[in-house]
N, C-alpha and C positions, 0 to 999 in steps of 0.2 A: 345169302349171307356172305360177305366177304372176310376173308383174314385181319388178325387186328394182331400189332407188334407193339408192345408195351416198353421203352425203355428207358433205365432211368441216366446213365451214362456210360461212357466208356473210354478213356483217357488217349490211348491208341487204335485200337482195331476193335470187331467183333472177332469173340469166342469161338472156336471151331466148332462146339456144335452150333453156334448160331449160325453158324455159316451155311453148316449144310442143308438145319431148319427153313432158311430163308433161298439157300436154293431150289429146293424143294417147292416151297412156294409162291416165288416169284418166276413162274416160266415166260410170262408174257412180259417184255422188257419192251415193247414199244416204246412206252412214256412216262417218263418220272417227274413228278411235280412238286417239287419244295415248297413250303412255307414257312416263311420266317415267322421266328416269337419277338422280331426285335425290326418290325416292319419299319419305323421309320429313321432306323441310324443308320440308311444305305447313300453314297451321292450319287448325283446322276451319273450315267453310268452304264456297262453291261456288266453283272457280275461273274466273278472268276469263281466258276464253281471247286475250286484247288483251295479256296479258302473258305471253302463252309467245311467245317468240320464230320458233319453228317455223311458229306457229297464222299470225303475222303475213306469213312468205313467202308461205303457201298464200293467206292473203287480198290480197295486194299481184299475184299473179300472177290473181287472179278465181275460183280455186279454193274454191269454196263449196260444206259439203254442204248436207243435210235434216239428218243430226243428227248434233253431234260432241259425244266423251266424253273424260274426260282420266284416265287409270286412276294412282292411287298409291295408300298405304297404306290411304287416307281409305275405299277401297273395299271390300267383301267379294271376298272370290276369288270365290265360285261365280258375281255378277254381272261381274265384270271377264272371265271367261274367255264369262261370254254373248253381252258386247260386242265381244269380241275375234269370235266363230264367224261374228257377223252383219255383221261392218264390210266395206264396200267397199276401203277404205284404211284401211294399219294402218302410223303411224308412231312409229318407237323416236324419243324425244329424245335432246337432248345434254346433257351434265351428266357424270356420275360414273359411268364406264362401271363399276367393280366394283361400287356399289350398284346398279346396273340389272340387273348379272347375277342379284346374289344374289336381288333382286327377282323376278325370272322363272324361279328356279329354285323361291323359298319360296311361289311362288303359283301353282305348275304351270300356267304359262303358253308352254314354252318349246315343248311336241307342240301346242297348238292354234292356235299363230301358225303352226310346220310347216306342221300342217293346212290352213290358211286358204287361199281362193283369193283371198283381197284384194291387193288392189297392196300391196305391203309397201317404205316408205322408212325410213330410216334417217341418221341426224345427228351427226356425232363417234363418241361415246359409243355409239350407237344404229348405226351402221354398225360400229362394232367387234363389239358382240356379234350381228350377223347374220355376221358373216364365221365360217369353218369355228371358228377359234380365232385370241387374240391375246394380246400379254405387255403382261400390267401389270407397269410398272417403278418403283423408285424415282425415279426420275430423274422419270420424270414426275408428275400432281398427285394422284397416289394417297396411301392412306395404306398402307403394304406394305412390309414387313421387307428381302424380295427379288424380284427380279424373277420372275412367276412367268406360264406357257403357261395361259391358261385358254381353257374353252371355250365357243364362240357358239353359235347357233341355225344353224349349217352351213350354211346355204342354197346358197351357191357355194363353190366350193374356194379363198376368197382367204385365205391367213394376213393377220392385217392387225398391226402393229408401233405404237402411240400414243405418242407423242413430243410434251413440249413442253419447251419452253426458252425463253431471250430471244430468238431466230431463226428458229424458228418457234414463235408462238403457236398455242395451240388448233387446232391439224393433225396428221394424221397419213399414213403412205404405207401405202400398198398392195402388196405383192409378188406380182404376177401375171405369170402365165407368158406368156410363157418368160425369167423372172428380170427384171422391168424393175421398176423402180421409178419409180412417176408420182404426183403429186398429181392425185386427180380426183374429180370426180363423177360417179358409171358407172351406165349403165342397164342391169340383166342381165336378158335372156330367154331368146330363141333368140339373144342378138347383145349385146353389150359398146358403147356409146360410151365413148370419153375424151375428153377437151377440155379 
């Protein structure tokens, strides 16, 4: 079973214990593999990983691998799912959790993340669809008719619910047992933090 990093955002940096948490559990930094939730608003191109947001946590916390990749449309599947078999760390972004979905379903990517023993985190977007399943609503910045249950990369049993509004921005909670609702960023293994 591998590590699973739940987050929902973070304006500047990670938190110092997240820091530590995450040092602690990321020893093997060979290879870090991005995926965007927002695959086709990229031009061609190589991307500057200075402006992924994400890319910038992991370097502000000293989190550095040997090689990172940044997987969107730009890419062929058959190499995207090679990058994904061989990453040490595989983090979903934030952005537009139903284009990530449909993303990792049209690039049958969703059994080789499964598969992976890499540390697997996750950011908004990217923490919604590692969760079992979650409802995209109109309410929030989808583009969707009705509210509707889709389904995640299952990894733990959390339904997760995304919600924004003027009150909470770009957040979303989490319904974990036994029925509590918290805003958090959760390490799951053998063991759950909240904070």
């Amino acid at each position: 079973m591998s590590t699973h990093y739940y987050f929902s955002w973070f304006n500047d940096f990670f938190p110092d214990k997240l820091v530590k948490w995450l040092q602690e559990d990321l020893q093997d930094r060979q290879s870090l593999v991005m995926i965007s939730a927002q695959p086709s608003n990229y031009e061609d191109g190589q991307i500057n990983f200075e402006d992924i947001t994400e890319w910038t946590w992991l370097h502000q916390a000293n989190l550095m691998f040997k090689e990172k990749h940044f997987i969107d449309y730009r890419m062929q599947k058959e190499e995207a799912r090679q990058w994904i078999q061989n990453a040490s760390v595989i983090f979903l972004c934030g952005g537009d959790p139903v284009q990530q979905n449909k993303f990792l379903a049209e690039y049958e990517l969703t059994d080789v993340i499964k598969n992976s023993k890499a540390v697997i985190l996750g950011a908004s977007a990217g923490a919604l669809n590692m969760s079992a399943k979650w409802v995209t609503s109109r309410n929030a910045a989808h583009t969707v008719e009705i509210d509707t249950i889709q389904n995640g990369l299952g990894f733990d049993p959390l339904p997760m619910n995304h919600t924004r509004n003027a009150t909470t921005p770009r957040s979303f909670k989490a319904t974990c047992s036994p029925y509590r609702r918290r805003s958090m960023y959760m390490r799951q293994s053998r063991r759950a933090r909240f904070v």
